[in-house]
C-alpha positions in Angstrom: 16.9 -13.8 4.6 13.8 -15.7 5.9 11.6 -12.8 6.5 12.2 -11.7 3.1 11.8 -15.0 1.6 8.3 -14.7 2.7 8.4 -10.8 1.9 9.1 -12.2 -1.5 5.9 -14.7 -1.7 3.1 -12.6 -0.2 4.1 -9.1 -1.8 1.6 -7.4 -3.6 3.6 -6.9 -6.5 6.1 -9.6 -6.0 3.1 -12.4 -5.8 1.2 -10.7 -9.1 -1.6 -9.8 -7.4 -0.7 -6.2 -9.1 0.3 -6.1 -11.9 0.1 -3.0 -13.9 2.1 -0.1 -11.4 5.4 -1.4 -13.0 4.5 -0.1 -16.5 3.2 3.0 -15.6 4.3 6.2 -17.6 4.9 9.0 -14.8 6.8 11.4 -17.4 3.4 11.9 -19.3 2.1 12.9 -15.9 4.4 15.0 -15.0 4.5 16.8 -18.2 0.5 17.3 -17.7 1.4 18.5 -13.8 3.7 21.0 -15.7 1.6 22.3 -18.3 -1.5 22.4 -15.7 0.7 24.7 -13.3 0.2 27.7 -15.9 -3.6 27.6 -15.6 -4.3 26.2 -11.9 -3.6 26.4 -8.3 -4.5 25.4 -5.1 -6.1 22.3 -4.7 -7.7 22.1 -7.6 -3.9 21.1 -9.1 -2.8 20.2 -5.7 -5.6 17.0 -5.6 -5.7 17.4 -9.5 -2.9 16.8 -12.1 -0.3 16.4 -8.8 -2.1 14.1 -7.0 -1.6 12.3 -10.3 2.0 12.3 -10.5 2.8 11.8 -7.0 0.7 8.8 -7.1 1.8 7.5 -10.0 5.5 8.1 -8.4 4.7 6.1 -5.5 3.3 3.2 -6.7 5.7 2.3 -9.6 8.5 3.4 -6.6 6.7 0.7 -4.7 6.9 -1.6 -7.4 10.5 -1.6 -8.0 11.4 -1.1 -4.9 9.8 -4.2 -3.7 12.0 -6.4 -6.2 15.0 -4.7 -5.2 14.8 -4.6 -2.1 13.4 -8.1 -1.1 16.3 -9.5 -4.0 19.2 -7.5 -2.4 18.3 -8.9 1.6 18.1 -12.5 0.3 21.1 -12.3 -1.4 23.2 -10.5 1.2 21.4 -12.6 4.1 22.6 -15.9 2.0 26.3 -14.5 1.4 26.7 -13.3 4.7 25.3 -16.4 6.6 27.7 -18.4 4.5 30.6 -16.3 5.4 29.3 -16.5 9.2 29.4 -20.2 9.3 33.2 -20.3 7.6 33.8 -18.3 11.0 31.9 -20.6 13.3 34.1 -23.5 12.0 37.0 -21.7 12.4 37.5 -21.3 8.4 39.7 -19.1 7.1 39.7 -16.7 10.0 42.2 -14.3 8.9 40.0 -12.5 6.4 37.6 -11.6 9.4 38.1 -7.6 8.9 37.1 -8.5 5.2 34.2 -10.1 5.9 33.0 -8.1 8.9 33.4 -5.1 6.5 31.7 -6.6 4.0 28.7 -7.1 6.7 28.3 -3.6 7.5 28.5 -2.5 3.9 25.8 -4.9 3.1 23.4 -4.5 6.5 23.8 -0.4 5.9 22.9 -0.8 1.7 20.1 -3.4 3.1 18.9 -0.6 4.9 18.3 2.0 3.2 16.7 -0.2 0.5 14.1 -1.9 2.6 13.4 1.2 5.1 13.0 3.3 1.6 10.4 0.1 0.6 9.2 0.4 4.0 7.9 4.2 3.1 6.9 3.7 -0.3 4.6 0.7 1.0 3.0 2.9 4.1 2.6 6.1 1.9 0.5 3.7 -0.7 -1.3 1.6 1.6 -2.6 4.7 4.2 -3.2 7.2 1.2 -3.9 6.9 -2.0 -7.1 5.7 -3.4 -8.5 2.4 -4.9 -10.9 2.3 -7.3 -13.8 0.7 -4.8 -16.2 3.4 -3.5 -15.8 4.2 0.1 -19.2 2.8 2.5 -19.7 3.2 5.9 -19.2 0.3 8.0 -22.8 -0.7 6.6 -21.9 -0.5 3.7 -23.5 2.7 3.0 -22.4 5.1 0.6 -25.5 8.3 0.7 -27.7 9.2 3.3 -31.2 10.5 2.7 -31.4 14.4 3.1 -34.0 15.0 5.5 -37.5 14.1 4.2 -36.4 15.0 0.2 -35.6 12.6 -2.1 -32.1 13.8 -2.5 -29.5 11.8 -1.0 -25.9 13.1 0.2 -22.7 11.1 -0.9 -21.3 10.2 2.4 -17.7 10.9 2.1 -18.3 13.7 -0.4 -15.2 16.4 0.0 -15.2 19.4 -1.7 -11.2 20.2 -1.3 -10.1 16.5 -1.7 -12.3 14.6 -4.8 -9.9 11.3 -4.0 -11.9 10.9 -0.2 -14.9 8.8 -1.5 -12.6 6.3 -2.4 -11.2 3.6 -0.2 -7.4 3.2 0.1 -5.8 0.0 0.9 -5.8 -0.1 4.4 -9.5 0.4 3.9 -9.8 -2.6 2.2 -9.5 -5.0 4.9 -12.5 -3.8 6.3 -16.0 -6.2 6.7 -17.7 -3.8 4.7 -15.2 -4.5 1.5 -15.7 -8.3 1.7 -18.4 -10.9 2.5 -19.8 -10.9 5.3 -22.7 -13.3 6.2 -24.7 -11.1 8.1 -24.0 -8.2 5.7 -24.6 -9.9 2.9 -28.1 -11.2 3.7 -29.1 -7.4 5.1 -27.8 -6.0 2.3 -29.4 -8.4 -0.3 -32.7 -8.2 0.3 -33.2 -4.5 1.2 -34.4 -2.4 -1.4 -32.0 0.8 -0.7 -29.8 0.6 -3.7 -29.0 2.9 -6.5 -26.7 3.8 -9.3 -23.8 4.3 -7.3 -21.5 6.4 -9.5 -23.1 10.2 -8.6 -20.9 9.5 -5.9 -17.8 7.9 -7.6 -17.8 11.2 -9.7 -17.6 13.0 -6.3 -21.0 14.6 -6.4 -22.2 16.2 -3.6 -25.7 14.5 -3.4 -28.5 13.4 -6.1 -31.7 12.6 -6.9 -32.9 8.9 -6.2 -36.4 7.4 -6.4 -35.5 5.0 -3.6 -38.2 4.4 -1.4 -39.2 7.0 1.4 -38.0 4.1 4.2 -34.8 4.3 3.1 -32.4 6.2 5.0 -29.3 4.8 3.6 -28.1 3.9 0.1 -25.8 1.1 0.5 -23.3 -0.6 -1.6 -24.2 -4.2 -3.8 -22.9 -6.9 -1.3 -19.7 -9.2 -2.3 -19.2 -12.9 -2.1 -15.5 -12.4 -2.4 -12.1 -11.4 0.3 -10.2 -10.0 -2.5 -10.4 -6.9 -1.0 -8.7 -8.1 2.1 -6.3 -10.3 0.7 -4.9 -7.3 -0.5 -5.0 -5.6 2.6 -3.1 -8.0 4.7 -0.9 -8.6 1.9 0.4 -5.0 2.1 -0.1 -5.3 5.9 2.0 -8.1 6.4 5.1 -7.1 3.9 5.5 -3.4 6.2 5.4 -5.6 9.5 8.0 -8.0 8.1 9.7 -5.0 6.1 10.0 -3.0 9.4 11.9 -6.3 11.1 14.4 -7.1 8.1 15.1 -3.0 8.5 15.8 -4.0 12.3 17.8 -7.4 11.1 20.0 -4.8 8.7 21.0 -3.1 11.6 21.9 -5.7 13.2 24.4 -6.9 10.0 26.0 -4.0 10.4 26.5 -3.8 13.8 28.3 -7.0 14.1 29.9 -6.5 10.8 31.6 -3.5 12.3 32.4 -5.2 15.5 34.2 -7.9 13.7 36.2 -5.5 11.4 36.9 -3.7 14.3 38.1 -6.0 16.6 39.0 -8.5 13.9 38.0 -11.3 15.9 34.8 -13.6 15.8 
């Protein structure tokens, strides 16, 4: 019940710092994923009008999952702590089959729920894009090719257009926040550009960036939103993982005590 009390503060969704997955129409999507299957294939619909869907699955899954879940722990965590300390003080100890079964009914719901949280949170966090451009730990986002004035989009990807984006776990990252020493580098170097060739997933383009630059980089940040984010989803799958452990627990000793019918 702790753990998910804090769960329930520092949430991505459950703390509004997002806001807008829990609105999100997926049945348009999927009807456009339907109607696109007549015409494409491969992975042009595969990182196309599926990616889409599937993303738009996952995060609004995340979103309610997150409420549900974190809701249904406290809840059962307060009932069943109650009910524990009846026990402990020798209170009404001949419904102690009852309540162990009610334990294990809870800790094996409680479980599913946050372990199904638990993948909805890892899938979003380790894969699917943000809308930040993805940089090199130097914040670089093209690199000059050879002596032309063309410059190639670092994490360009022919098969996979969602690649020169960062995901979450990304975001943590120095380059995605300020950084003193980045920031002043950054700053006063004269390697910038229009940056959204690259957010459009171009291969490379045309620049009339000095002939000393090697690198484009990325306009430096004074903010940690970026990281805030991060940790916050970070920190919910750590705890997540140890209220799915905690569940087990519940049950465990749920069924011991409605098997034994002793506390």
């Amino acid at each position: 019940m702790l753990l998910t009390i804090i769960n329930l503060s520092i949430g991505p969704i459950s703390s509004r710092r997002i806001t807008v997955w829990g609105t999100l129409n997926c049945a348009a999507y999927k009807d456009i994923y339907k109607e696109a299957k007549k015409t494409k294939s491969g992975d042009e619909l595969k990182y196309g009008e599926k990616w889409d869907w599937d993303s738009c699955t996952r995060l609004k899954g995340m979103h309610d999952m997150e409420y549900t879940a974190f809701i249904f722990d406290i809840v059962i965590g307060f009932v069943c702590g109650i009910l524990g300390l009846l026990h402990y003080f020798d209170v009404k100890k001949d419904i102690v089959p009852k309540t162990g079964l009610i334990g294990l009914c809870c800790g094996a719901v409680g479980f599913i729920l946050t372990f199904v949280y638990v993948i909805f949170n890892g899938l979003v966090y380790t894969k699917y894009d943000t809308n930040q451009l993805k940089v090199n730990g130097d914040g670089a986002y093209a690199e000059r090719d050879g002596t032309s004035n063309n410059f190639k989009c670092i994490y360009y990807d022919k098969k996979n257009p969602h690649k020169v984006h960062a995901t979450y776990s990304d975001l943590g990252k120095k380059q995605y926040n300020y950084n003193k020493d980045q920031y002043k580098t950054r700053l006063s170097t004269h390697c910038t550009g229009d940056f959204t060739y690259c957010d459009d997933n171009a291969e490379s383009f045309p620049s009339a960036a000095p002939i000393d630059c090697k690198y484009i980089y990325y306009s430096p940040t004074t903010e940690i939103t970026n990281k805030d984010i991060s940790d916050r989803f970070l920190t919910t799958l750590i705890l997540s993982l140890l209220v799915c452990l905690a569940n087990i627990g519940l049950a465990l000793f749920g069924f011991l005590l409605f098997h034994k019918g002793e506390f």
